[in-house]
Residue frames as a rotation matrix with the C-alpha (Angstrom) as fourth column:
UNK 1
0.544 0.833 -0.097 3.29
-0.350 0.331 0.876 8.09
0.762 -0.443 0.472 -20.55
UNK 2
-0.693 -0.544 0.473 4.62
-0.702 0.359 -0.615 7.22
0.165 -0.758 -0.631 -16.84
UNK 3
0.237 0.479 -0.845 4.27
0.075 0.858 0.508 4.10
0.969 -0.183 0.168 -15.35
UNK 4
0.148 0.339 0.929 3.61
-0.692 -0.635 0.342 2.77
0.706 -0.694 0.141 -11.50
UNK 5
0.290 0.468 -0.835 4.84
0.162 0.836 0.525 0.56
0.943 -0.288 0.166 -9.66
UNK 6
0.955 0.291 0.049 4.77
-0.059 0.025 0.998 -0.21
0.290 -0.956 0.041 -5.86
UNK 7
-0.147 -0.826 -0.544 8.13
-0.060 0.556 -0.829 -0.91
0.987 -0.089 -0.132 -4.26
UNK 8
0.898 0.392 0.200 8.62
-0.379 0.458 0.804 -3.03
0.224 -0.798 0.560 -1.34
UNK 9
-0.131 -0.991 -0.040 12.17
-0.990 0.128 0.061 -3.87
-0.056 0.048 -0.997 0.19
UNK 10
-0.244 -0.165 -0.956 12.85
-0.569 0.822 0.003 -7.44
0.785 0.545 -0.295 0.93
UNK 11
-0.737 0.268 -0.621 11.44
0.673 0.378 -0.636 -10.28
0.064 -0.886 -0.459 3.54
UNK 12
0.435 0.872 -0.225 8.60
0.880 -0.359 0.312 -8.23
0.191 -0.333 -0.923 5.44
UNK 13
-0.365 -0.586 -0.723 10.37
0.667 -0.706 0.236 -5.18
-0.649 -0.397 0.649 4.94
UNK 14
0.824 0.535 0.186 9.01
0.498 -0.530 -0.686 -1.89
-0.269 0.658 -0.703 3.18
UNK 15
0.112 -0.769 0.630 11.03
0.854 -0.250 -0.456 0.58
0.508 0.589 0.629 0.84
UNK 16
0.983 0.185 -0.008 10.97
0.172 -0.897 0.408 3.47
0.068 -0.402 -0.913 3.01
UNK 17
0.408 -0.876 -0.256 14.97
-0.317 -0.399 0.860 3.59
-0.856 -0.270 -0.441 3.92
UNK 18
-0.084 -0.236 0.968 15.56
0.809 0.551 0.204 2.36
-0.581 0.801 0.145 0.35
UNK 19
0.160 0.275 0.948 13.95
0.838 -0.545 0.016 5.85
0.521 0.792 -0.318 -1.12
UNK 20
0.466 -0.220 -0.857 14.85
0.457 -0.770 0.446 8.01
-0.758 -0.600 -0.258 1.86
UNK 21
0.023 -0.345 -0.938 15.92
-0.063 -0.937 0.343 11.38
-0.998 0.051 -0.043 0.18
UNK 22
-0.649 -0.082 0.757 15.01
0.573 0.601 0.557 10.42
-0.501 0.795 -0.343 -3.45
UNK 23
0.383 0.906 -0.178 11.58
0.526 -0.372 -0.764 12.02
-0.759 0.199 -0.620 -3.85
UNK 24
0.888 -0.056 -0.456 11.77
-0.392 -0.611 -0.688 14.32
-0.240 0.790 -0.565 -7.72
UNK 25
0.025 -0.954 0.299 15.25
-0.428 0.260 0.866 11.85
-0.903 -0.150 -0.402 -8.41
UNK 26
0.528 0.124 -0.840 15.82
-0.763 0.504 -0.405 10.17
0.373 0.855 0.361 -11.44
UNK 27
0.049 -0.286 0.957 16.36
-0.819 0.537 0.202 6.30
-0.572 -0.793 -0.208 -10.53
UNK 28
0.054 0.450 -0.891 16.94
-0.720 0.636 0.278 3.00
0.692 0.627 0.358 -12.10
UNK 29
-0.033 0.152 0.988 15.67
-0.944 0.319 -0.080 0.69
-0.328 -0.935 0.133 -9.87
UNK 30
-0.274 -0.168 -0.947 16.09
-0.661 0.748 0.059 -3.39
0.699 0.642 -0.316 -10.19
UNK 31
-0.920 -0.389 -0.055 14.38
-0.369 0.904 -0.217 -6.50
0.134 -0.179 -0.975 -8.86
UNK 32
-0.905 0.403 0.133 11.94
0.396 0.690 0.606 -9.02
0.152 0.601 -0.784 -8.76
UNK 33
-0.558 0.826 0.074 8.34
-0.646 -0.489 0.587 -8.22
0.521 0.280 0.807 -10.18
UNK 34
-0.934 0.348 0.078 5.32
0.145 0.570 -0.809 -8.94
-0.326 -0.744 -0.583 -8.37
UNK 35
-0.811 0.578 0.093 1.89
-0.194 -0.416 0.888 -9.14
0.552 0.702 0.450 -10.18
UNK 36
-0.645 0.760 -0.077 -2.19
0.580 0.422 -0.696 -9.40
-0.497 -0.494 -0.714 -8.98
UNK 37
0.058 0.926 0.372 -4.95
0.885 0.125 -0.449 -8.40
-0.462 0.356 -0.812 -10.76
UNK 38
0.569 -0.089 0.817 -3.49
0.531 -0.719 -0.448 -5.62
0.628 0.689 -0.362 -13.06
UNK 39
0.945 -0.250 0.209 -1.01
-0.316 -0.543 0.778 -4.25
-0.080 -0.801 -0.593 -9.86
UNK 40
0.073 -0.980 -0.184 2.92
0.678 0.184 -0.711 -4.74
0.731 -0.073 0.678 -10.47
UNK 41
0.732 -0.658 0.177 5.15
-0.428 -0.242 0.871 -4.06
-0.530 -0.713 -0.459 -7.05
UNK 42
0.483 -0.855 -0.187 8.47
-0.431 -0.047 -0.901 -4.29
0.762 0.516 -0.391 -6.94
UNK 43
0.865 -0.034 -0.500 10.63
0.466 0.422 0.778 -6.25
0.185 -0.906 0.381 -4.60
UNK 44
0.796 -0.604 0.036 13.57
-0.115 -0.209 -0.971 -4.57
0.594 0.769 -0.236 -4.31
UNK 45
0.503 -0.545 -0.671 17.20
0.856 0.425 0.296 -5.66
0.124 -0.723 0.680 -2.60
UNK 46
0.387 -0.644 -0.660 19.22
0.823 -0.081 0.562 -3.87
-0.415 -0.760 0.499 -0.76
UNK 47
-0.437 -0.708 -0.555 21.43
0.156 -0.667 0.728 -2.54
-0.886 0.231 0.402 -3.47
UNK 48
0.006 0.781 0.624 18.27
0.716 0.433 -0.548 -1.99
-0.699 0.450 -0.556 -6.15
UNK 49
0.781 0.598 -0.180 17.88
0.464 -0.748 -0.475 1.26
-0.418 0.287 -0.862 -6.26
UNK 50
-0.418 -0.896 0.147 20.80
0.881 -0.360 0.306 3.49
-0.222 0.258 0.940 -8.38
UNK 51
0.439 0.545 -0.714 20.46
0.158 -0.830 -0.535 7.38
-0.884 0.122 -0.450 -9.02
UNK 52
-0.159 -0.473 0.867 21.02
0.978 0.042 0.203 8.39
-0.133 0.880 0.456 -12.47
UNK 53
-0.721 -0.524 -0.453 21.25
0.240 -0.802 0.547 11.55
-0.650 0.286 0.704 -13.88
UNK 54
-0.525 0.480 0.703 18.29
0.756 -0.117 0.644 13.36
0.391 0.870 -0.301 -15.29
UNK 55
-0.685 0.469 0.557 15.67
-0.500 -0.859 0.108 16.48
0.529 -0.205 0.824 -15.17
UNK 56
-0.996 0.040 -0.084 13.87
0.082 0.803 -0.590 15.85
0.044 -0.595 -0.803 -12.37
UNK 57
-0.648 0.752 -0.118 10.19
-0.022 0.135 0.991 15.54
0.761 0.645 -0.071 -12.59
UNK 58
-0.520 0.478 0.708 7.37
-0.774 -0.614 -0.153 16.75
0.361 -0.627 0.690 -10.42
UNK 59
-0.957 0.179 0.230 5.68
0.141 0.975 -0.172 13.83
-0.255 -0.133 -0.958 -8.32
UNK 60
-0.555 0.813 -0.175 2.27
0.265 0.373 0.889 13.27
0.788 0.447 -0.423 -8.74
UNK 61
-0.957 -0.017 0.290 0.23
-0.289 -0.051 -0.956 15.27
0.031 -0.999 0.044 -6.32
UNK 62
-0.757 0.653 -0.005 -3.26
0.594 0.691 0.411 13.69
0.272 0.309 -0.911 -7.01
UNK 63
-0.708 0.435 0.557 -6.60
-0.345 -0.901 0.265 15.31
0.617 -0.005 0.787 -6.79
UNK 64
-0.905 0.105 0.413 -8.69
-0.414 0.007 -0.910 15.95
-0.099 -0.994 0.037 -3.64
UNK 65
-0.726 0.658 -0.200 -10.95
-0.239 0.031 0.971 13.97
0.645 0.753 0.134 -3.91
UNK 66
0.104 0.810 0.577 -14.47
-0.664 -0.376 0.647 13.06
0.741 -0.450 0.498 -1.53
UNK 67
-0.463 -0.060 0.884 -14.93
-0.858 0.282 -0.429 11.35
-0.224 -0.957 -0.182 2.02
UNK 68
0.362 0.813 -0.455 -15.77
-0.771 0.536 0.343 7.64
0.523 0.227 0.822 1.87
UNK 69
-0.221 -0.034 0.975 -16.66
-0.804 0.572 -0.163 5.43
-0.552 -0.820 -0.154 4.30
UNK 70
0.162 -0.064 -0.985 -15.72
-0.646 0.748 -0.155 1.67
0.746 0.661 0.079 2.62
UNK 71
0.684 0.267 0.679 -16.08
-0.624 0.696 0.355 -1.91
-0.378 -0.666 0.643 4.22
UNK 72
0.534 -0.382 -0.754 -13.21
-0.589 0.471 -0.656 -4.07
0.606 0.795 0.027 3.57
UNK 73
0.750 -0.549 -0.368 -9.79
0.569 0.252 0.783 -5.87
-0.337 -0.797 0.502 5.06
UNK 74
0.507 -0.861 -0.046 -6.54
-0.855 -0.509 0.104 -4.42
-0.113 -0.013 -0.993 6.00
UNK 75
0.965 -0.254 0.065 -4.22
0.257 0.964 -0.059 -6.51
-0.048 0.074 0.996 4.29
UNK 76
0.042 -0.856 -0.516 -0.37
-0.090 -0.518 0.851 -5.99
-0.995 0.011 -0.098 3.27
UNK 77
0.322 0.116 -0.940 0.35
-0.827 -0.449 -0.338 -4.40
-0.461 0.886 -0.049 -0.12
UNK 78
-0.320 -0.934 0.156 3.28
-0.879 0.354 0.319 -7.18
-0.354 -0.035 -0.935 -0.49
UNK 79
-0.724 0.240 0.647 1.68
-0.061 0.911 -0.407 -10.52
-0.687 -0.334 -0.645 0.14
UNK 80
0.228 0.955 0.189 -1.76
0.294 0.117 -0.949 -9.43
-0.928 0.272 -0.254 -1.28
UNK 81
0.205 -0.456 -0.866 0.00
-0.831 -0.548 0.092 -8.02
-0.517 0.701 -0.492 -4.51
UNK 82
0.813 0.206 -0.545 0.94
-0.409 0.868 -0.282 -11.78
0.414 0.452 0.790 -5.24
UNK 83
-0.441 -0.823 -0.357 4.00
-0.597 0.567 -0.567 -13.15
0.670 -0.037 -0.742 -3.12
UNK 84
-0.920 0.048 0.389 1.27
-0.188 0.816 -0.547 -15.27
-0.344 -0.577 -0.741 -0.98
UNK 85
-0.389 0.870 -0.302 -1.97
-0.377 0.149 0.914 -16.84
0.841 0.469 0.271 -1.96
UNK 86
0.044 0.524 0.851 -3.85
0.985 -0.164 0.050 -15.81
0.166 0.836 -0.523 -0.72
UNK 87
-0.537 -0.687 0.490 -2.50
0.593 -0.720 -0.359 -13.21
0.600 0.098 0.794 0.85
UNK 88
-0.594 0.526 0.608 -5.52
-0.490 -0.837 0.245 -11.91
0.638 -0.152 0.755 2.92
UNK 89
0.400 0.666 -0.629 -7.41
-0.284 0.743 0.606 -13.59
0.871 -0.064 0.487 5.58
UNK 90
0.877 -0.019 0.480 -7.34
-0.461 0.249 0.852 -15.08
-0.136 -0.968 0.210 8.96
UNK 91
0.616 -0.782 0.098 -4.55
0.782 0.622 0.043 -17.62
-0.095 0.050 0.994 7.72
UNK 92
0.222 -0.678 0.701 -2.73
0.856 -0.210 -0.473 -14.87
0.468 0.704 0.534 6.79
UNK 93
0.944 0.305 0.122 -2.92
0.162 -0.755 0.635 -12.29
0.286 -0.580 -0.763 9.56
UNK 94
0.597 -0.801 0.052 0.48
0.591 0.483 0.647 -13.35
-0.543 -0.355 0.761 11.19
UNK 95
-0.175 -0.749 0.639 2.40
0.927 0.093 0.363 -12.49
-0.331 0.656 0.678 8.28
UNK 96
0.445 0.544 0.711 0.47
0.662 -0.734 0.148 -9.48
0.603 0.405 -0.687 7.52
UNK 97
0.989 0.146 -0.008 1.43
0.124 -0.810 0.574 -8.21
0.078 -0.568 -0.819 10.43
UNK 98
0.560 -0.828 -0.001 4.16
0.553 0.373 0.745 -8.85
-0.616 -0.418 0.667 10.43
UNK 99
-0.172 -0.399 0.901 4.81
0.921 -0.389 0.003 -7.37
0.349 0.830 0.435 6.97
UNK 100
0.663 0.598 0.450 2.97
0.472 -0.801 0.368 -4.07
0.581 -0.031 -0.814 7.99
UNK 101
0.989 -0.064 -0.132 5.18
0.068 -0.593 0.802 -3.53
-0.130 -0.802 -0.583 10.84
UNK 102
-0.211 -0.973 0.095 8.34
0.726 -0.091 0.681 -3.77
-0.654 0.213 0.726 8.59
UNK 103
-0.719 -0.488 -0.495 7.16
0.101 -0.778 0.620 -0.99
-0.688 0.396 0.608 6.70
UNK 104
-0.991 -0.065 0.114 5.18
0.116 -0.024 0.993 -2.14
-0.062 0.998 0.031 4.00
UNK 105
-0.665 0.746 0.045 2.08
-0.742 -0.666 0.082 -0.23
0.091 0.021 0.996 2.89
UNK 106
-0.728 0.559 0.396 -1.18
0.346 0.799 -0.493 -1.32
-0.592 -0.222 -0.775 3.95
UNK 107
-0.844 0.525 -0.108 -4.30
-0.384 -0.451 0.806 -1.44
0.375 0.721 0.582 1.52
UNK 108
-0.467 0.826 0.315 -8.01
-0.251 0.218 -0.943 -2.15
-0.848 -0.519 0.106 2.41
UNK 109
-0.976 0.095 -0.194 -9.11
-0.115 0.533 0.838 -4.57
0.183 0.841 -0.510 0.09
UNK 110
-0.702 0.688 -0.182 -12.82
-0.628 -0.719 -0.296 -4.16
-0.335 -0.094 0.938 -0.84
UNK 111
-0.270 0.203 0.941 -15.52
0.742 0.667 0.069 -6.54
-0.614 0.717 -0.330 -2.67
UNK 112
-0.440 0.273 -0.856 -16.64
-0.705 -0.695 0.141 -5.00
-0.556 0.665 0.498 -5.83
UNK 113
0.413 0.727 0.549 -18.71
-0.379 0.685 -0.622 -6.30
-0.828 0.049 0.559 -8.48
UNK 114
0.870 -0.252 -0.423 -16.29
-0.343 0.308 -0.888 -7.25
0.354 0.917 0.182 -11.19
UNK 115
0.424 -0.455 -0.783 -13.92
0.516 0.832 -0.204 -8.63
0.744 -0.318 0.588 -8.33
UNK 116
0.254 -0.447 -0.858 -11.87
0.886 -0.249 0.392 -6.73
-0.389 -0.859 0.333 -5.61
UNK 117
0.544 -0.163 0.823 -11.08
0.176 -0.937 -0.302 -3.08
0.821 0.309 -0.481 -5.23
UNK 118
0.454 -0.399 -0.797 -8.12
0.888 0.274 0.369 -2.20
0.072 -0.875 0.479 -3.36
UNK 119
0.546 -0.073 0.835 -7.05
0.281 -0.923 -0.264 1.00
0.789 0.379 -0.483 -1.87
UNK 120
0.031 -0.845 -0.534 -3.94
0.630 0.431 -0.646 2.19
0.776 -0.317 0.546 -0.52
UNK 121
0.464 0.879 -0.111 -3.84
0.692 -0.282 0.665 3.51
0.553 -0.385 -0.739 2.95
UNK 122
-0.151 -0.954 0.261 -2.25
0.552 -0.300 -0.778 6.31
0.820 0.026 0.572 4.68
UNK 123
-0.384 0.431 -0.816 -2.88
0.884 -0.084 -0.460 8.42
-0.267 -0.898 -0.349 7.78
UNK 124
0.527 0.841 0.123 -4.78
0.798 -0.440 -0.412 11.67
-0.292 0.315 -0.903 7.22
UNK 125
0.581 -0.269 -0.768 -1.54
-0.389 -0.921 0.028 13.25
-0.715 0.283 -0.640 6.20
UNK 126
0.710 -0.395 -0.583 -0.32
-0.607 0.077 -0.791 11.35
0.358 0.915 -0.185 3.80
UNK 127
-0.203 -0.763 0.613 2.15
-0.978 0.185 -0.093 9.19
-0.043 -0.619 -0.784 6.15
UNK 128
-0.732 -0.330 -0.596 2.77
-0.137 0.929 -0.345 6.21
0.668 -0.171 -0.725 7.02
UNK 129
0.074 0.860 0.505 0.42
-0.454 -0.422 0.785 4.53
0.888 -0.287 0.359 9.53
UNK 130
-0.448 -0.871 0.202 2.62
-0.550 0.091 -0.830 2.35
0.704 -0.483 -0.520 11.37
UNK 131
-0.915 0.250 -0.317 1.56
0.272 0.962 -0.024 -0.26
0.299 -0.108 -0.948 14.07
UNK 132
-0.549 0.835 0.037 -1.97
-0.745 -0.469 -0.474 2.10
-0.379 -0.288 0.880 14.56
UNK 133
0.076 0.850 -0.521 -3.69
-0.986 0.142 0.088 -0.20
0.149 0.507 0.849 12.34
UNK 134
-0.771 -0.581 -0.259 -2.13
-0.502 0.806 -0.314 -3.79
0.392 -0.112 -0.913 13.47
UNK 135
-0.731 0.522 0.441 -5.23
-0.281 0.358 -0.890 -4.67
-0.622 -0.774 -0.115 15.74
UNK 136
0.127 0.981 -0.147 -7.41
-0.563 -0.050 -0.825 -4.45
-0.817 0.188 0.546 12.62
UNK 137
-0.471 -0.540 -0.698 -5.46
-0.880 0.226 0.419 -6.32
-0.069 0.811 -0.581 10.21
UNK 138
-0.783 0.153 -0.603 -7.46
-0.323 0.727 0.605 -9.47
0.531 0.669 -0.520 8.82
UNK 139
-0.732 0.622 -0.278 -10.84
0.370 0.021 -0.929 -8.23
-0.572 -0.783 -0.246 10.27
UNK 140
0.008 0.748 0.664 -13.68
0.839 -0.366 0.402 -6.68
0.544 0.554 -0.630 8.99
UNK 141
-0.148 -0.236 -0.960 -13.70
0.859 -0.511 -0.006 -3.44
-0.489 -0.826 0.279 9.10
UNK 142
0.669 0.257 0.697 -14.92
0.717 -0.470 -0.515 0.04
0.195 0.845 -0.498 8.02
UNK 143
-0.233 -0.943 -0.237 -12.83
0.934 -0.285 0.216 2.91
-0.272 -0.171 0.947 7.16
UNK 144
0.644 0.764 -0.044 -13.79
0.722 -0.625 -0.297 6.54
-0.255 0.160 -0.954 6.67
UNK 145
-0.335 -0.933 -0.131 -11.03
0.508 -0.295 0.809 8.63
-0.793 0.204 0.573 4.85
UNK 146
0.430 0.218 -0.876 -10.92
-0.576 -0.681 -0.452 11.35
-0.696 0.699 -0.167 2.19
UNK 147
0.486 -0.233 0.842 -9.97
0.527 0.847 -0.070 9.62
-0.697 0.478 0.534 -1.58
UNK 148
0.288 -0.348 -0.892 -7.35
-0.688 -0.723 0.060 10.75
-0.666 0.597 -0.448 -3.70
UNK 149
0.975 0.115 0.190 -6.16
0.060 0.686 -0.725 9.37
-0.214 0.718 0.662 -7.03
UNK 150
0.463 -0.813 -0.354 -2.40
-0.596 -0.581 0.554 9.31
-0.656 -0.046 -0.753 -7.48
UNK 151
-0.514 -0.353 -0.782 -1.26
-0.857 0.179 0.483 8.10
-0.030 0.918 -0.395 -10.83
UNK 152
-0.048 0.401 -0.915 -3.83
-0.342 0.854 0.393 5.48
0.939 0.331 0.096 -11.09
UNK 153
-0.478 0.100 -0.873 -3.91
0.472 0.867 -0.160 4.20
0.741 -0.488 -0.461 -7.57
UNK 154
0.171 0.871 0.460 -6.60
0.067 -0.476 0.877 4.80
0.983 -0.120 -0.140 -5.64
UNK 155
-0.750 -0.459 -0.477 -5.32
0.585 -0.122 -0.802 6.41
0.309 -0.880 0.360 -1.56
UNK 156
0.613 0.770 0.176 -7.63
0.187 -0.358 0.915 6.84
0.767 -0.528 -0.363 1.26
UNK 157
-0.756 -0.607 0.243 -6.02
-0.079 -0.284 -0.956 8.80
0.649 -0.742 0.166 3.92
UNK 158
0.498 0.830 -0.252 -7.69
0.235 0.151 0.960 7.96
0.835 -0.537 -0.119 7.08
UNK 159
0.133 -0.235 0.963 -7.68
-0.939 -0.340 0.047 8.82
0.316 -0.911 -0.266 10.84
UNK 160
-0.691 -0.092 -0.717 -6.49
-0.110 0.994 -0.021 5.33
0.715 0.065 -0.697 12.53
UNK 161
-0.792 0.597 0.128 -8.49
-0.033 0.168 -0.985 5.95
-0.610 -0.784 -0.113 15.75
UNK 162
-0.280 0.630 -0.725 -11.42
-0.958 -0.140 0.249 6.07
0.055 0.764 0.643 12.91
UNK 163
-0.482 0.044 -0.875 -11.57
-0.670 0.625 0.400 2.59
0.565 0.779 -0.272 12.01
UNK 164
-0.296 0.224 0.928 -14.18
-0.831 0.418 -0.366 0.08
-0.471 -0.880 0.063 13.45
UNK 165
-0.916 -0.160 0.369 -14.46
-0.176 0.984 -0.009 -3.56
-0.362 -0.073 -0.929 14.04
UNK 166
-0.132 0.944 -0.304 -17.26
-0.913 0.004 0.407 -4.94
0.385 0.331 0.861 12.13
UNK 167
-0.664 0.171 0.728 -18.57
-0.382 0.759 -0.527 -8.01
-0.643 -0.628 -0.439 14.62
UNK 168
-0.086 0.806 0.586 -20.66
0.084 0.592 -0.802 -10.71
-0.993 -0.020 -0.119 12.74
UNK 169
0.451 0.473 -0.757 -20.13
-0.673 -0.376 -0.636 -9.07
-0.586 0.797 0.149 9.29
């Protein structure tokens, strides 16, 4: 059975130049654990990440899965994951952005009826989305994006010019 977790570099920094050329590697990877509602990230420093020596192992390419259009906020994976409380919200925009624009994935955090549903975003190829989405960060907003499942976490790839301001909601 494989497990999943997020990684995130340190400060308001994502893991992108941390995993650069890794992808199908074998890795042991080391620091501190972040938890929220059944979601474990990783923080990881600097010198976290070690290759090791093994058969390497096909990623996960998740199945296509249907267009939905979902009402939520753009928050950062980081913060909202559990290293602020509450991590989401006006108070928390600042920092959001901030985080976002060091890298670290952004997720659109949903209500649901048995509490929050959160779902990680990407651009409509699978990418990064970079500071496209910064204007909408702790807003209402809807999002319209094809859904894939990729080991258990649920990724809407969306178009950023897509996304609109919900006024009054």
């Amino acid at each position: 059975a494989s497990v999943r977790f997020d990684l995130v570099g340190e400060g308001k920094f994502g893991a992108a130049d941390l995993v650069a050329g890794l992808e199908g590697r074998a890795a042991r990877v080391t620091g501190t654990l972040i938890y929220r509602d059944g979601r474990t990230l990783i923080e990881v420093p600097a010198d976290g990440i070690e290759v090791i020596e093994a058969e390497p192992q096909a990623l996960p390419a998740g199945e296509p899965g249907t267009t939905l259009t979902v009402r939520g906020e753009i928050v950062d994976s980081k913060c909202f994951g559990g290293v602020m409380n509450p991590g989401q919200g006006k108070p928390h925009k600042a920092c959001a952005i901030r985080c976002l624009s060091g890298g670290i994935p952004p997720v659109l955090v949903t209500p649901a009826r048995d509490g929050l549903e959160a779902y990680l975003l990407v651009g409509p190829t699978g990418g990064p989305l970079g500071g496209a989405i910064l204007e909408f960060v702790a807003e209402p907003v809807e999002v319209s994006g094809e859904v894939t499942d990729h080991d258990g976490v649920a990724v809407l790839a969306i178009d950023p010019t897509g996304i609109r301001r919900l006024d009054g909601d």
